[in-house]
C-alpha positions as CSV (number, residue, x, y, z in Angstrom):
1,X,-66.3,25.9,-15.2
2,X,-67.8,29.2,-13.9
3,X,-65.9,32.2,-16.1
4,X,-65.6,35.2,-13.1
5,X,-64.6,38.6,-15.4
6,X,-62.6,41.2,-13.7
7,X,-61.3,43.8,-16.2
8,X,-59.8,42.0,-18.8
9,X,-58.7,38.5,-17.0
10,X,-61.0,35.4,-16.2
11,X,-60.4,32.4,-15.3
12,X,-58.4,30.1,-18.2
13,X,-56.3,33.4,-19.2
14,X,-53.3,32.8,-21.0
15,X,-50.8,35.3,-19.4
16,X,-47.1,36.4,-19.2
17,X,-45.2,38.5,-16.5
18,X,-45.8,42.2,-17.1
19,X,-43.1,44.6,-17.7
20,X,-43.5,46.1,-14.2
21,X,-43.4,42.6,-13.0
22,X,-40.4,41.7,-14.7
23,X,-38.9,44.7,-12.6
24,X,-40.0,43.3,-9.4
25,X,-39.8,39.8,-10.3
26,X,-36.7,39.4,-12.6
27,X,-36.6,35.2,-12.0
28,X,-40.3,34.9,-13.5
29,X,-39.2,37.0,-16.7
30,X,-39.9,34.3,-19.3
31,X,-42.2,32.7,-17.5
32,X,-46.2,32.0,-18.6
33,X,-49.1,30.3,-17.1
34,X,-52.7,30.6,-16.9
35,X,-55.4,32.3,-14.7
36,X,-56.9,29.8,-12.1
37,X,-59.0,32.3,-9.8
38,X,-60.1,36.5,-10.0
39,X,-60.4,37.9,-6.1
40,X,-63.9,39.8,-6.9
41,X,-62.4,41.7,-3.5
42,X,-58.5,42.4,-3.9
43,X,-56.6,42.9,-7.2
44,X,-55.0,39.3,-6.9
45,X,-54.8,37.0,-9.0
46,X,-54.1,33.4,-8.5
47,X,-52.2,31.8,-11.4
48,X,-50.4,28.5,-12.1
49,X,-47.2,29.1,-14.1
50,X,-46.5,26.3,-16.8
51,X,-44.9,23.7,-15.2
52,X,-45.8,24.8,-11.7
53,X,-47.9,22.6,-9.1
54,X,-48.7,25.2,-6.9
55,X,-50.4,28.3,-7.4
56,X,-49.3,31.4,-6.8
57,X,-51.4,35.1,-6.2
58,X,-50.0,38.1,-7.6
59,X,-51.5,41.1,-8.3
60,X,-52.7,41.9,-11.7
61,X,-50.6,44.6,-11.8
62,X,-47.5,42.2,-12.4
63,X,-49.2,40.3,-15.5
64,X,-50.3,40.7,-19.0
65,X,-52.3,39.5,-21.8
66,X,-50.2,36.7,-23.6
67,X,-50.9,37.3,-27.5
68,X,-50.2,34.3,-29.2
């Protein structure tokens, strides 16, 4: 696996929904997943939430660090 670093997320990223995207996104609240692929020319993201089998691209904005 290629890591691609853009700010603080690469791919493999451990994440959970952000406080601003709890806000916008109030059904993905408890939700977590993982980092699958950094846009090097937009500030999307596309992430697989646990349990998911699709991905989905939000924008990093709407995500954060997951501290374990």
């Amino acid at each position: 696996m290629i890591a691609q670093k853009t700010d603080r997320f690469v791919v493999g990223t451990r994440f959970k929904m952000s406080e601003l995207g709890i806000i916008q996104f109030p059904d993905l609240a408890h939700k977590t997943g993982t980092v699958v692929e950094v846009s090097i020319r937009t500030s999307g993201l596309t992430v697989l939430f646990d349990g998911a089998t699709r991905p989905t691209v939000l924008d990093r904005i709407y995500i954060a660090l997951l501290t374990e």
